[in-house]
VOGUPA-492066 format. One record per residue (C-alpha): x, y, z. Coordinates in steps of 0.02 Angstrom, whole numbers, padded with zeros to 5 digits, always signed. Layout:
// residues N
XYZ;...
//
This chain:
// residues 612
-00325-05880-04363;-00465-05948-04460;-00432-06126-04450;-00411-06085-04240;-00584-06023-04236;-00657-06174-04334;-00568-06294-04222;-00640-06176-04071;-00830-06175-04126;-00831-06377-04182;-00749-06410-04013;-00892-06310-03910;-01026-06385-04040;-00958-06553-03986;-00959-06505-03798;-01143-06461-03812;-01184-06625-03923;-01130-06707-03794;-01127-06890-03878;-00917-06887-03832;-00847-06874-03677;-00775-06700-03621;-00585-06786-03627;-00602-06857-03793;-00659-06695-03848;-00538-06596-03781;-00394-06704-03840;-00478-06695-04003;-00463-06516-04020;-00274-06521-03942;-00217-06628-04068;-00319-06537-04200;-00228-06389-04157;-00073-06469-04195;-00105-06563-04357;-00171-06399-04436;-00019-06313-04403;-00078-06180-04257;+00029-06260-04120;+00208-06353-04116;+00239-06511-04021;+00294-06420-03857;+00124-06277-03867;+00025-06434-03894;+00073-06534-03746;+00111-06388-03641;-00061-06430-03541;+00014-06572-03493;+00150-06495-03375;+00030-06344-03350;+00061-06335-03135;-00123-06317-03137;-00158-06509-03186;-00028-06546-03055;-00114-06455-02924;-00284-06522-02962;-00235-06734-02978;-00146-06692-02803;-00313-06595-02714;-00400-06770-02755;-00280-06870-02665;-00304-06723-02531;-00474-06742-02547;-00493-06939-02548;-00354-06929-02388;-00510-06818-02294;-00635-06952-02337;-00558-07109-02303;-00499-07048-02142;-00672-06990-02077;-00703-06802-02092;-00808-06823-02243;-00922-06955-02152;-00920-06806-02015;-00942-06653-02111;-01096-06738-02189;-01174-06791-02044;-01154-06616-01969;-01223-06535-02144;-01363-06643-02138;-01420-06594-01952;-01398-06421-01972;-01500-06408-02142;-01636-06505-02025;-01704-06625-02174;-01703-06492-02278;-01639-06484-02436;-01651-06287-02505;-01565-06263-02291;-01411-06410-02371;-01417-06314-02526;-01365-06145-02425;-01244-06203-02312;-01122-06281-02457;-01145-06141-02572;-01095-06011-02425;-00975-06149-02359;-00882-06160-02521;-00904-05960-02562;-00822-05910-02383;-00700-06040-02398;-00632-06019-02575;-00596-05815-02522;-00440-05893-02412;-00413-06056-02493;-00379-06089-02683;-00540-06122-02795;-00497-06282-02817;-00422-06337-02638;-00607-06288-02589;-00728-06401-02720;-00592-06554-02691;-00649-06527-02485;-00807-06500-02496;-00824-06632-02667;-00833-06768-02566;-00941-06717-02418;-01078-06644-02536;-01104-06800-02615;-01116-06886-02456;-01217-06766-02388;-01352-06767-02575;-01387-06953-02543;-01410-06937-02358;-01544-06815-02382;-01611-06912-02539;-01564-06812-02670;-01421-06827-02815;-01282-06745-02809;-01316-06650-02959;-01432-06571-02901;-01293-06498-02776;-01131-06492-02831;-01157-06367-02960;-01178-06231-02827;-01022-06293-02737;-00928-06233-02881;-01005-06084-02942;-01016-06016-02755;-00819-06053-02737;-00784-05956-02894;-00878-05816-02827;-00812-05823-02652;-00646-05793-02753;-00694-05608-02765;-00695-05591-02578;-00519-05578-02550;-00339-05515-02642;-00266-05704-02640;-00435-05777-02675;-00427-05816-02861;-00262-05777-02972;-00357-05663-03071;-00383-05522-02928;-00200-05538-02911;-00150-05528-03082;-00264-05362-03095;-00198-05281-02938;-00012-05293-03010;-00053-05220-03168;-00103-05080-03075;+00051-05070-02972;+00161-05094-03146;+00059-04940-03195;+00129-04847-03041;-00038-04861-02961;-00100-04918-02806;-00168-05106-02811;-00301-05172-02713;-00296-05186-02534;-00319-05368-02459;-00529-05369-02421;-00569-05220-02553;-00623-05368-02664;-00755-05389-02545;-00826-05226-02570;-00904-05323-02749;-00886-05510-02666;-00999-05491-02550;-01159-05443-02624;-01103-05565-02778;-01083-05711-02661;-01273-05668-02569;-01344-05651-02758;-01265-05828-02776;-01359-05913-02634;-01520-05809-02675;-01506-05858-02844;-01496-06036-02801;-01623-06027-02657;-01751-05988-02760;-01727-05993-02924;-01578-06114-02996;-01622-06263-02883;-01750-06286-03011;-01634-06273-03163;-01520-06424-03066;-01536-06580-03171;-01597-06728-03066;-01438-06827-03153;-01418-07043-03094;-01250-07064-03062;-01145-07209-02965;-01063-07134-02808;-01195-07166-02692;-01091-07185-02535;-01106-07345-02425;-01222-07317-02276;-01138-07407-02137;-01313-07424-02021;-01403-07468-02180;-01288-07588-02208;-01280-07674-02041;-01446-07680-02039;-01461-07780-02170;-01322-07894-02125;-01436-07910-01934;-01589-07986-02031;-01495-08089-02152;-01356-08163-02021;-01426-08146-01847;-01275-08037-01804;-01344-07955-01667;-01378-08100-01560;-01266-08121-01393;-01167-07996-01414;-01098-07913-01213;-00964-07813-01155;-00904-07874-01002;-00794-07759-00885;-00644-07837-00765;-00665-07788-00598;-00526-07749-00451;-00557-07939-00364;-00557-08038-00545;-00434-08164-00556;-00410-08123-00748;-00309-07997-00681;-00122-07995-00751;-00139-08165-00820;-00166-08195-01034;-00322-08252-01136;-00192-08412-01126;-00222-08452-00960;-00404-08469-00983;-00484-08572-01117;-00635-08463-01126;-00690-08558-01297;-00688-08751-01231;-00750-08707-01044;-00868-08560-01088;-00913-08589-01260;-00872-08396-01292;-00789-08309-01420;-00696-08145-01380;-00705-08024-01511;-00615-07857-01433;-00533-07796-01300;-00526-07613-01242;-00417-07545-01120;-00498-07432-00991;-00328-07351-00963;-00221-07348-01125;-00042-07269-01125;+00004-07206-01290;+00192-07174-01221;+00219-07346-01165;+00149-07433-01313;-00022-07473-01236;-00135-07457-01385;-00348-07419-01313;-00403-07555-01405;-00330-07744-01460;-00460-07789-01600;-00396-07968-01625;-00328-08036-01445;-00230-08175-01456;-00175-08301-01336;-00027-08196-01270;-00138-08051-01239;-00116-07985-01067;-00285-07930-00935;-00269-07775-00851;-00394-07708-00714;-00549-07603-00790;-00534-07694-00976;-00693-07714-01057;-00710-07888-01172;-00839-07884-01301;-00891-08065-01317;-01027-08173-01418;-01095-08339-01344;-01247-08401-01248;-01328-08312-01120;-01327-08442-00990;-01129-08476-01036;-01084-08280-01004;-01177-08277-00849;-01070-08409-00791;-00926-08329-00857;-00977-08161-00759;-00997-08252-00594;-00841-08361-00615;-00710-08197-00640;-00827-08075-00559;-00860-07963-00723;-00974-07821-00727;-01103-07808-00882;-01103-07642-00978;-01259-07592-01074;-01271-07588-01266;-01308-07484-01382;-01439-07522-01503;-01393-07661-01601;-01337-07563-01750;-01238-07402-01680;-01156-07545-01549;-01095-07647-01718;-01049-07480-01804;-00972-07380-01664;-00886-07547-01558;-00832-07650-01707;-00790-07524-01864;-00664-07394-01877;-00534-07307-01973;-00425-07476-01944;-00563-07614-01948;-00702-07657-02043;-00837-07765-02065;-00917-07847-02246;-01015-07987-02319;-00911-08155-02381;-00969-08280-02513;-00858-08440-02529;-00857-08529-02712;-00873-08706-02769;-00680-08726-02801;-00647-08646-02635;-00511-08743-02529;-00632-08705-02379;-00752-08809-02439;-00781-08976-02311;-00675-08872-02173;-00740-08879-02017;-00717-08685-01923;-00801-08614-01774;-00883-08442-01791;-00782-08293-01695;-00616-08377-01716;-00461-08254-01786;-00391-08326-01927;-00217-08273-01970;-00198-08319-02117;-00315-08182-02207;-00310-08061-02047;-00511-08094-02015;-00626-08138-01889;-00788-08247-01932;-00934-08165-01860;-01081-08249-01918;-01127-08394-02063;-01263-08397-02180;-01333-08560-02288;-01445-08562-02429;-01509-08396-02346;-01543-08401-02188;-01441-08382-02016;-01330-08540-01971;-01332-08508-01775;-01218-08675-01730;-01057-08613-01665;-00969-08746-01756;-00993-08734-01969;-00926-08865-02102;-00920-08742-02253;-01009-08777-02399;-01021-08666-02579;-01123-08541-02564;-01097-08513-02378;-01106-08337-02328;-01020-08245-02177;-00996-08090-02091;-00791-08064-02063;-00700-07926-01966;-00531-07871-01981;-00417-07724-02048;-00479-07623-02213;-00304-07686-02290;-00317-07868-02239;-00530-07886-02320;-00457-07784-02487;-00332-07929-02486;-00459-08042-02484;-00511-07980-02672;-00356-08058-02732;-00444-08240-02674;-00594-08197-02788;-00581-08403-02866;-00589-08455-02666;-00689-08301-02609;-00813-08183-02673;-00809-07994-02583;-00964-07932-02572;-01027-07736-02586;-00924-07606-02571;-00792-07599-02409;-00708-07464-02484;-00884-07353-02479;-00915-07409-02315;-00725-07370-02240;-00769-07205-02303;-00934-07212-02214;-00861-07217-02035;-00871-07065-01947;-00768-07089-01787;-00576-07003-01800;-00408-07065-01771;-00225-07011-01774;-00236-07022-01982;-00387-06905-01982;-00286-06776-01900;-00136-06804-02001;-00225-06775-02159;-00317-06621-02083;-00162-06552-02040;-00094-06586-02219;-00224-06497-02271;-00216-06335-02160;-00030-06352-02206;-00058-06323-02389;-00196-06190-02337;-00033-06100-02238;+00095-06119-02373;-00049-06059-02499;-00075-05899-02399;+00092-05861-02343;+00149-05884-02514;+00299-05982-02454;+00298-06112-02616;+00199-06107-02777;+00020-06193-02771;+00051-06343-02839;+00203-06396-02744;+00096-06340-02583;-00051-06474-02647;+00098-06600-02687;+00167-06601-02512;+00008-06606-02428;-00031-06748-02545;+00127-06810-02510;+00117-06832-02328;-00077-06893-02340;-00003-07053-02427;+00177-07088-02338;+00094-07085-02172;-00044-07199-02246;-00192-07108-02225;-00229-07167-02400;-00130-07321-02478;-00049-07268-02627;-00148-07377-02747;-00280-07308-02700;-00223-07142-02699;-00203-07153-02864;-00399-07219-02914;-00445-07058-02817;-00381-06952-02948;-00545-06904-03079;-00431-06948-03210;-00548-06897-03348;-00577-06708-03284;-00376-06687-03275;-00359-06740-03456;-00482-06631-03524;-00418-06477-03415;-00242-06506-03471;-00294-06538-03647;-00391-06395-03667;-00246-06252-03599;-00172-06264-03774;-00322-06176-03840;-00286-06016-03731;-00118-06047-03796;-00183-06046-03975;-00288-05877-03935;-00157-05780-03890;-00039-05854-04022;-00123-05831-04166;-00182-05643-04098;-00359-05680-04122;-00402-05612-03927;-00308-05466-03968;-00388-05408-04124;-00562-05442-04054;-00523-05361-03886;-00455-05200-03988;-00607-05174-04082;-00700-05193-03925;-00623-05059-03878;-00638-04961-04029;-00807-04946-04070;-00881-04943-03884;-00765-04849-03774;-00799-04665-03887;-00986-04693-03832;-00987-04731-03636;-00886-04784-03500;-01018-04915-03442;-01040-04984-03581;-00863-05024-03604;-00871-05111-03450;-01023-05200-03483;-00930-05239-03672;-00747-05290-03562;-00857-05404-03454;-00933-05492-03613;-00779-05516-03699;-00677-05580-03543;-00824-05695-03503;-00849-05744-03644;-00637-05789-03663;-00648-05888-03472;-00763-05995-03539;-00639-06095-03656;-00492-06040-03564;-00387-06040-03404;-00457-05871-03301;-00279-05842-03264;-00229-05808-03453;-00398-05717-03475;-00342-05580-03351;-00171-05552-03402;-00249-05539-03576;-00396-05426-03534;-00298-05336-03410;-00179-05226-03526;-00326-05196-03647;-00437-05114-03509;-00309-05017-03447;-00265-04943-03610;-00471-04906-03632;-00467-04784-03482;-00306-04715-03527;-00369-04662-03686;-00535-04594-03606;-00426-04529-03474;-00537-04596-03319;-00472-04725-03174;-00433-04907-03240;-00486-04962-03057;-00644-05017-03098;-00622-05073-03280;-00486-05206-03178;-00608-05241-03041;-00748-05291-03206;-00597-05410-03280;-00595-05491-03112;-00768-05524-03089;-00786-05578-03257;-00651-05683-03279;-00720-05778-03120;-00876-05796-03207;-00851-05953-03309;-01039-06019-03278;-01073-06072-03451;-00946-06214-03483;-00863-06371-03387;-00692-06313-03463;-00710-06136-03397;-00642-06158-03225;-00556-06318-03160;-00687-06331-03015;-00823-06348-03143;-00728-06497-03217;-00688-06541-03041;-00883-06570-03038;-00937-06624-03177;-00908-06838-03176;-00964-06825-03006;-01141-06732-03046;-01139-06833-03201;-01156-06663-03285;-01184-06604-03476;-01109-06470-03563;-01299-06404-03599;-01326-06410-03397;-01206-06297-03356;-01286-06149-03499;-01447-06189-03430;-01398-06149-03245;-01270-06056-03270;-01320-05920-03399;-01467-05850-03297;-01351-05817-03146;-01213-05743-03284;-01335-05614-03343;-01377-05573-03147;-01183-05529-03112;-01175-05409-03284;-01310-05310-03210;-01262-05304-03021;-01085-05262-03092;-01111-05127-03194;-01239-05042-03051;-01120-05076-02923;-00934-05036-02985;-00947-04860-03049;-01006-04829-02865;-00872-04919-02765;-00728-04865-02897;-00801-04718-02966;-00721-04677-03151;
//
C-alpha cells in the first residue's frame, strides 16, 4: 500500500513538473507498479485492452472521417457566424454545444466531434485553441449529468440502487442537478475562466483555403482568363467529343472542367468530369470552364454559339469551381535532378502520368504567362488533380517538392459530397447503437470507424495518423493505477474512515466529505471505477444513519464527473490536451475554481431535490 501511494504522489508530482510528456509519465508509473511488486504482468497491461482505449483511437478516426469529408470546415464556418466575431459568443456555443450533446452521446463521442471543429473555428476567429478546448471538455463532462445514459457513472449509481431493491433514476431526473451545473459551466467560463485559459502556441493551425488562393493569385497570376462557357441548344459541340475539336491548336484554350447541367446518377452520368479527355462526350446545357486569351474565347463563343456565365470573385470561383472533397489544388517546386528539367509542357494540359493538371508556372518568382514553358529548377506551378493523386506526388520528393499543407487544406473545403454523408451517417449510427444499447461502446465506435475507412471517406493510412497516439497511451497506461487502488485496498480504507469520523456529525457534510473523496479518486482514475467504488460506501453511510442513499448516489455522480483538476481524470481531458498544447498545472488552474463552484451548488441543491 505504501509503495502504491509513493508511486501515486511522484507520478502526479511529475504530471505537474511537467518537463516529461504525460505518456512517458504514465508508462513510467505502469511499469513502476509492476517492478515494485503491486501489479502482475496481466493487471499491468490490462490498460492496454481496457475497451475504453479502443473506443477512444476509433472516435479519432470518427472524428478525422467528419473533417476530411467537410462537416468540420462547415460546422466552423457556421460557429463562427453565429458567435458574430465574437469570441466570449464562440466560447458559449461549444461549451453548450458539447454540454447538450454529451447528455445523449458518450463523453468522448462528443469532444472527438466537436475536437476538430473547435480548433478550426479558434484560428478562424484568431484565437488558440487553448484558449477553447478546455471548455469543450469540461462542458461535455457536465452535460453527462443531464441524462441516465449520459456518463457510465449515473448508470452505475442508478443500479446500485435497484440491487438495493430501490427505485433507480428515471431517464431526465439527472437533469434535475445537470441543468443548473451545465448553466454554472458556461457562466463560469463567460466571465470568469476565459481568463484562466492559457494563450498556449501550438501547430494545428488549419489551412485557410481563400488565404491560400490568394496567395497563390499574386504569386502565379492564377486568376487571369479564367470563363465558364455554357453550350447552347443550336451549338454544334453538341453530341460530338473534345476529339472532334482541337480547341488547344485552333483556339489556343485549355479546358479545365466540365459540368453537366443535367447529371444522372442512375445511368452513370457523374455532375462534373474534372479532367476531360479526348473521348469526353458534349451534351446540351454543359458548362466548360476554360483558361486562354480573351480575344481567342470570344472567337470560340461565336464559332459554337456558347453563352458566358459570370464569375465569382476570383477566389470563391477557384475555391468553390476547382476544389472539393475529390480535387484539390497546391503549390509545386521542381528540383535540379528533376527528369522535367529541359521538357517542354504547355500550361492546362492533364498529365496522366501523376493524375494533375498544370495551372499556372512561376520562374525565379514571378508569373510565367507564356502558354508554352521549358522547365527549369526552381520552376514553380499551380497543379490540380485528386487529393490521392498530389499525396502521390510526395513520393517524387528527389523530382518534386510538395509544397504547404494539402492535407490542411482538403480539410479546409467546406462543400459536401456522398462521403460526407456516409461518415455522418456512421456517426449517427454509433449515436443509435450507443443509445439503444444494441452493442457495447466500443464495438459501436469500431463499426462506425469501420465503415468511415472501407468506403474511403478517410484512406486508411491516414486513418491511422488521425489517431492522438500519445493521449491513448497515457489513458491506457494510467487504468492500472485504479487497478492498483482497489487492489491494494487503499480506496477502501480511506473511504471507510471517511465515513467514520464524518457521517456521526451531519448528513451534509458527509456528502460534501463523499464528493471530496470521489473527486479527489476521478482525478487519477477511470470515473467508471470511481463510482462502483464510491457507490457501495455511500450507500452503506445512509444505511447506517438510516436516511435515503438517493442523494448520497446522485453526489457520487456529480463528483465522479468532476475530474477538472487533471488531464488523466477523464479521457476527454486527454482527448484535449496535445491539441490545446495543455499542462498538467493548466488544468488546476482552470479547473479548481469551477470544482469548488460544483461542491457548493451540490450540497445547496441535492438535499432539496432528493431530500434525506
Amino acid at each position: 500500500m505504501y509503495v502504491m501511494l509513493a508511486i501515486l504522489i511522484i507520478t502526479i508530482a511529475l504530471f505537474i513538473w511537467g518537463k516529461y510528456s504525460p505518456d512517458m509519465v504514465a508508462l513510467l508509473s505502469m511499469i513502476s507498479l509492476y517492478v515494485w511488486g503491486v501489479l502482475d504482468a496481466k493487471e499491468t497491461l490490462s490498460g492496454f485492452s481496457n475497451p475504453t482505449v479502443v473506443m477512444i483511437a476509433a472516435l479519432f478516426i470518427i472524428g478525422e472521417g467528419l473533417s476530411q469529408t467537410g462537416w468540420t470546415a462547415q460546422a466552423g464556418k457556421k460557429f463562427v457566424q453565429w458567435s458574430g466575431n465574437s469570441v466570449s459568443k464562440l466560447l458559449m456555443i461549444i461549451t453548450a454545444g458539447s454540454g447538450v450533446l454529451s447528455g445523449f452521446v458518450s463523453n468522448t463521442g462528443t469532444v472527438a466531434t466537436l475536437l476538430p471543429v473547435t480548433i478550426s473555428s479558434a484560428w478562424k476567429m484568431g484565437v488558440f485553441p487553448s484558449q477553447l478546448l478546455m471548455p469543450v471538455a469540461f462542458g461535455s463532462n457536465t452535460g453527462g449529468l443531464l441524462t441516465l445514459t449520459g456518463t457510465p457513472p449515473n448508470i452505475i449509481v442508478s443500479n446500485a440502487l435497484e440491487e438495493t431493491g430501490l427505485e433507480g433514476f428515471s431517464f431526465f431526473e439527472f437533469g434535475l442537478i445537470g441543468l443548473p451545473l451545465l448553466i454554472i459551466t458556461l457562466v463560469y467560463f463567460r466571465f470568469f475562466g476565459k481568463k484562466l485559459l492559457p494563450k498556449n502556441h501550438t501547430n494545428n493551425k488549419p489551412v485557410d483555403i481563400a488565404s491560400t488562393i490568394h496567395n497563390w493569385i499574386e504569386a502565379y497570376k492564377i486568376e487571369d482568363n479564367y470563363y465558364r462557357l455554357r453550350i447552347r441548344s443550336l451549338s454544334p459541340l453538341i453530341n460530338t467529343t473534345f476529339a472532334d475539336w482541337d480547341f488547344e491548336r485552333e483556339y489556343n484554350v485549355q479546358v479545365i472542367r466540365l459540368k453537366r447541367r443535367h447529371p444522372n446518377r442512375f445511368k452513370g452520368t457523374e455532375p462534373f468530369i474534372e479532367f476531360p479527355t479526348p473521348e469526353t462526350d458534349l451534351r446540351y446545357h454543359d458548362i466548360i470552364t476554360i483558361k486562354g486569351e480573351t480575344d481567342a474565347v470570344n472567337r470560340l463563343m461565336i464559332h459554337f454559339r456558347l453563352g458566358l456565365l459570370p464569375l465569382e470573385p476570383i477566389t470563391d470561383e477557384l475555391k468553390h469551381n476547382l476544389i472539393n472533397q475529390e480535387v484539390g489544388m497546391t503549390e509545386m517546386l521542381v528540383t535540379p535532378k528533376s527528369f522535367l528539367v529541359g521538357r517542354k509542357i504547355r500550361l492546362g494540359n492533364y498529365f496522366k502520368r501523376f493524375g494533375v493538371q498544370l495551372l499556372a508556372a512561376s520562374r525565379n518568382n514571378k508569373p510565367y504567362l507564356e502558354p508554352e514553358i521549358e522547365v527549369k529548377a526552381g520552376d514553380g506551378f499551380i497543379i490540380r488533380g485528386t487529393w490521392e493523386s498530389i499525396d502521390g506526388l510526395k513520393k517524387q520528393h528527389e523530382n518534386l517538392v510538395i509544397v504547404g499543407s494539402p492535407e490542411g487544406m482538403a480539410k479546409d473545403v467546406e462543400n459536401l459530397t456522398t462521403k460526407s454523408y456516409i461518415s455522418l451517417g456512421a456517426l449517427l449510427l454509433m449515436i443509435g447503437l450507443l443509445l439503444f444499447k444494441i452493442v457495447p461502446g466500443s464495438i459501436a465506435a469500431l463499426i462506425a470507424a469501420g465503415i468511415v475507412v472501407l468506403t474511403g471517406c478517410i484512406p486508411a493510412s491516414k486513418a491511422y495518423k488521425a489517431v492522438s497516439w500519445s493521449s491513448v497511451i497515457m489513458i491506457a497506461a494510467m487504468i492500472p493505477m485504479g487497478v492498483a487502488l482497489q487492489k491494494t485496498g487503499t480506496a477502501q480504507m480511506i473511504a471507510s474512515n471517511l465515513v467514520t469520523y464524518l457521517g456521526q456529525a451531519n448528513p451534509v457534510l458527509l456528502l460534501g466529505g463523499i464528493f471530496v473523496l470521489t473527486t479527489a479518486f476521478s482525478q487519477v482514475i477511470n470515473n467508471s471505477a470511481t463510482a462502483v467504488l464510491m457507490a457501495p460506501i455511500a450507500i452503506i453511510a445512509a444505511r447506517t444513519l438510516q436516511i435515503s442513499p438517493e442523494p448520497f448516489m446522485i453526489v457520487v455522480a456529480i463528483s465522479a464527473s468532476t475530474a477538472f483538476l487533471t488531464p488523466v481524470g477523464t479521457t476527454t481531458n486527454a482527448m484535449v490536451m496535445s491539441a490545446g498544447g495543455y499542462k498538467f498545472i493548466d488544468y488546476l488552474k482552470v479547473g479548481a475554481p469551477l470544482l469548488f463552484i460544483f461542491l457548493v451548488v451540490t450540497l445547496l441543491l441535492v438535499p432539496i431535490i432528493w431530500p434525506f
